[in-house]
C-alpha positions in Angstrom: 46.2 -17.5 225.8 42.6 -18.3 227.1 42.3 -19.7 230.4 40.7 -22.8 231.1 37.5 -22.5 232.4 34.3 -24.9 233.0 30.7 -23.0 233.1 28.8 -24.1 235.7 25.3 -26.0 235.1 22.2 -24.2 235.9 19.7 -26.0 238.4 15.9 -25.2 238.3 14.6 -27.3 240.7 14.6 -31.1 239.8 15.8 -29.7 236.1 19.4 -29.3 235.3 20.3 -26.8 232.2 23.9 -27.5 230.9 25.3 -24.4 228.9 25.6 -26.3 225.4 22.1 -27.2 225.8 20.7 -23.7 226.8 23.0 -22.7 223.5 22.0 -24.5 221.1 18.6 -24.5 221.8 18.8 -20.5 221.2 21.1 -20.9 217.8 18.1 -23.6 216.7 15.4 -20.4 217.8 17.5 -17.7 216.5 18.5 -19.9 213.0 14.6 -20.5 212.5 13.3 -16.9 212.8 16.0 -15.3 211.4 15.1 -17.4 208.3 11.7 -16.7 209.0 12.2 -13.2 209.3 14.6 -13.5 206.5 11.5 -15.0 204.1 8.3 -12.6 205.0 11.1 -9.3 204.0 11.3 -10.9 200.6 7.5 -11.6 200.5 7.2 -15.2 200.9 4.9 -16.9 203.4 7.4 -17.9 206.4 5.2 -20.2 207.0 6.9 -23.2 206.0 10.0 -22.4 207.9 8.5 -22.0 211.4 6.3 -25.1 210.9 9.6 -27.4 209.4 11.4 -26.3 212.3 10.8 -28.7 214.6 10.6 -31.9 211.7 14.5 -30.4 210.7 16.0 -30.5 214.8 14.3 -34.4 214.9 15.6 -35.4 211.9 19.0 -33.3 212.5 19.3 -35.2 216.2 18.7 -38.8 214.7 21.1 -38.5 211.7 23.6 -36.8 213.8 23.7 -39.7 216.3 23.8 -42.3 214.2 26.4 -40.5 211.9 27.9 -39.5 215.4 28.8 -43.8 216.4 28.7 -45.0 212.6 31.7 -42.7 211.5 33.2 -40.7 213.9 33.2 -43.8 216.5 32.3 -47.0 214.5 33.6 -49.1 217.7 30.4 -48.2 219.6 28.2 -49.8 217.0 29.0 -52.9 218.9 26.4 -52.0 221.1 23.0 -51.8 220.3 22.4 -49.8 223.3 24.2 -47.3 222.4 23.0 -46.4 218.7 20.0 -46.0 220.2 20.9 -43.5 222.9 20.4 -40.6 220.4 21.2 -37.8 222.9 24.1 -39.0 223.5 26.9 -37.9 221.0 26.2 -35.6 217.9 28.0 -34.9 214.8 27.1 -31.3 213.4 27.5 -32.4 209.7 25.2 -35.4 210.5 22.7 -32.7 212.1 23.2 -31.2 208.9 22.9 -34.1 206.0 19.4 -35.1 208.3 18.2 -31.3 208.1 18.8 -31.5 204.4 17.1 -34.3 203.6 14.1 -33.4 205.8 13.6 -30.3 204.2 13.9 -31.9 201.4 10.5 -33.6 202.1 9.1 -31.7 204.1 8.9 -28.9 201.1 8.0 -31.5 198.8 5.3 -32.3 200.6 3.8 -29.4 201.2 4.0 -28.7 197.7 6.4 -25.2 198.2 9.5 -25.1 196.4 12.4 -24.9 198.4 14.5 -23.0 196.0 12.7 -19.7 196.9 13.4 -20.3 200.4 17.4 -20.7 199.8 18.2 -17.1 200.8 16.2 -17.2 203.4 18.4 -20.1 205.2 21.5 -19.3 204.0 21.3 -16.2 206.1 19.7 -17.9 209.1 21.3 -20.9 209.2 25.3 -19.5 209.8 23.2 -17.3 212.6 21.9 -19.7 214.5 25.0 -22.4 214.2 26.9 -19.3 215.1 25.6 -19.3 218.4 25.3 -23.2 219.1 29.5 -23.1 218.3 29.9 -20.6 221.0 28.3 -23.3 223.4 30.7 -26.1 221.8 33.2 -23.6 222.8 31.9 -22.9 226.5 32.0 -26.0 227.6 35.4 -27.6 225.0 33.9 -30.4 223.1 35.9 -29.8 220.3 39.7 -30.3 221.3 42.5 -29.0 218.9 46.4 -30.1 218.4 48.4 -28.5 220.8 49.6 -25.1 220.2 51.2 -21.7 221.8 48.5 -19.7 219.5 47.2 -17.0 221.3 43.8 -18.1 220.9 45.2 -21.6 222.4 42.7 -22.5 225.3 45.4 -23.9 228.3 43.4 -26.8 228.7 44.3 -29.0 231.7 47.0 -31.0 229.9 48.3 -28.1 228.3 47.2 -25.4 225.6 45.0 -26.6 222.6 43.5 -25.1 220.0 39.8 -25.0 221.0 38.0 -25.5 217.4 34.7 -24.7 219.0 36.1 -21.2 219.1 37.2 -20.6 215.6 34.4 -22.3 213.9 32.0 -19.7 215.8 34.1 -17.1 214.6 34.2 -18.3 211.2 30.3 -18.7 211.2 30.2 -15.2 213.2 32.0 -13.9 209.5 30.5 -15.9 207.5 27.1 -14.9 209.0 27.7 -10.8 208.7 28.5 -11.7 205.0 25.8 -13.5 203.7 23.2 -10.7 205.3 25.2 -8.4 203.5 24.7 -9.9 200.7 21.0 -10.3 201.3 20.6 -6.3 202.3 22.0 -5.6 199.6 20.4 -8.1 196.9 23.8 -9.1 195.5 23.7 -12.9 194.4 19.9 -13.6 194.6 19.0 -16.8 194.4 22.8 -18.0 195.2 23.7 -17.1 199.0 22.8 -21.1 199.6 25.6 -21.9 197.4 28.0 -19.3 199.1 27.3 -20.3 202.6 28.3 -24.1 201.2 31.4 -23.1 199.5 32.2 -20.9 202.4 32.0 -23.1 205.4 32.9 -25.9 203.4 36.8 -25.0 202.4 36.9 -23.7 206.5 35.6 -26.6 207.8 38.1 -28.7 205.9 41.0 -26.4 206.4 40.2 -26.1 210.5 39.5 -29.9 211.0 43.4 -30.3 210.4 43.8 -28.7 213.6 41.7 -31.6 215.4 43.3 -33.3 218.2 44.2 -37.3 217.8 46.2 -37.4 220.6 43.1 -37.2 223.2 40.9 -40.0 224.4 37.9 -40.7 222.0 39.1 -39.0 219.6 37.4 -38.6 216.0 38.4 -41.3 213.5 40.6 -40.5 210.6 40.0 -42.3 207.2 42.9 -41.7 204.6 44.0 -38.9 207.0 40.8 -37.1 206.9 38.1 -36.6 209.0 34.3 -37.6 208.8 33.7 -34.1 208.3 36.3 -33.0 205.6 34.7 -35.6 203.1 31.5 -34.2 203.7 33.6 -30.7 203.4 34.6 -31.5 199.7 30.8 -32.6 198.8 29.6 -29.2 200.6 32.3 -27.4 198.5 31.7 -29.2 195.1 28.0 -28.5 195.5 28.6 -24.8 196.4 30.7 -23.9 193.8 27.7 -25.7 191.1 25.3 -23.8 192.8 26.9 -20.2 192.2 27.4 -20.9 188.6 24.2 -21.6 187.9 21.3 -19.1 186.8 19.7 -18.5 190.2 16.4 -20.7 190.3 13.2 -18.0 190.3 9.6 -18.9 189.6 7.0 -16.1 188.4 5.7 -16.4 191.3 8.9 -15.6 193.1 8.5 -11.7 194.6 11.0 -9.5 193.1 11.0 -7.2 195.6 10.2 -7.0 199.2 
């Protein structure tokens, strides 16, 4: 069993640098130039990624709020006030429905397709969320059922599965895969629609383990969380994506 612990904050002068913040911000840095990095191998300009980056944690952080009160905890949309403190509460499938749909623009805007940069996220994106679990972890924002697993976390009112730990693993996995995958150029064109199928069915499955028994605990609609529909939609899209010819322009390099 894992002990319980609480990582202290980090104090630099008047500023104060919580662990989950210092995380994520590197998962968001590492996502973006592995991506990046991932792109200029396979000769495309990475470009577009680096300069999207910051429109996709914006519009992440605003969807993710407001997906955050609206569905996880529709009580607090009582208060006006508190929609609009965006920092304040984040749901990671929210982040990920408003980094969708702005790079859905964005690359429509700019005129570049963002098919030909699919393989490029799919191996950055695991990569960099791998790392921002690991601070949902650190600091136990992510409460389980109560278990004796071994992996249980003893949390102060006794052991708990932490899902802040298995969904890094899982992304950790998934992560190793996909740049496999990519190394080897097995799936071309596709590793979008893995990564979906992929951490859709684990996010679904783990999200049973939730806790309902804490304070401020997630909503449940039909049984299910939030995040499992949004699961089956990630899955259902996956699993169209891999059966479909993988989508290459002419213009699309061949080979690194």
């Amino acid at each position: 069993m894992i002990p319980w612990f609480d990582p202290p904050a980090l104090h630099l002068g008047p500023i104060t640098l919580q662990v989950f913040g210092i995380l994520a911000a590197l998962g968001v840095a590492t996502g973006v130039r592995s991506a990046a990095w991932a792109a200029r191998r396979r000769g495309l300009d990475p470009r577009p990624i680096l300069e999207f980056a910051i429109w996709g944690v914006v519009a992440g952080v605003l969807v993710g709020h407001l997906v955050h009160v609206g569905l996880y905890h529709p009580e607090e949309l009582r208060s006006p006030r508190r929609v609009l403190e965006f920092w304040d509460g984040l749901s990671s499938f929210g982040g990920l429905l408003g980094g969708v749909i702005a790079a859905a623009i964005f690359f429509r805007v700019r005129g570049v397709p963002l098919a030909r940069y699919g393989d490029a996220f799919a191996v950055g994106v695991p990569t960099g969320w791998a790392i921002a679990r690991i601070g949902c972890f650190l600091v136990h924002d992510h409460p389980g059922s109560r278990t004796t697993f071994p992996l249980a976390v003893a949390f102060p009112g006794g052991p708990r599965h932490d899902l802040g730990l298995y969904e890094a693993v899982v992304l950790l996995a998934i992560a190793g895969l996909l740049w496999r995958l990519w190394a080897r150029r097995r799936l071309e064109g596709r590793l979008l629609g893995l990564l979906a199928l992929l951490y859709g069915a684990a996010r679904f499955l783990l999200d049973f383990l939730r806790a309902s028994d804490v304070p401020y605990a997630d909503a449940r609609y039909g049984g299910l969380t939030p995040a499992q529909f949004g699961a089956v939609l990630l899955v259902a899209w996956g699993a169209w994506r891999l059966g479909r010819a993988p989508v290459i322009s002419p213009e699309w390099p061949s080979s690194s």
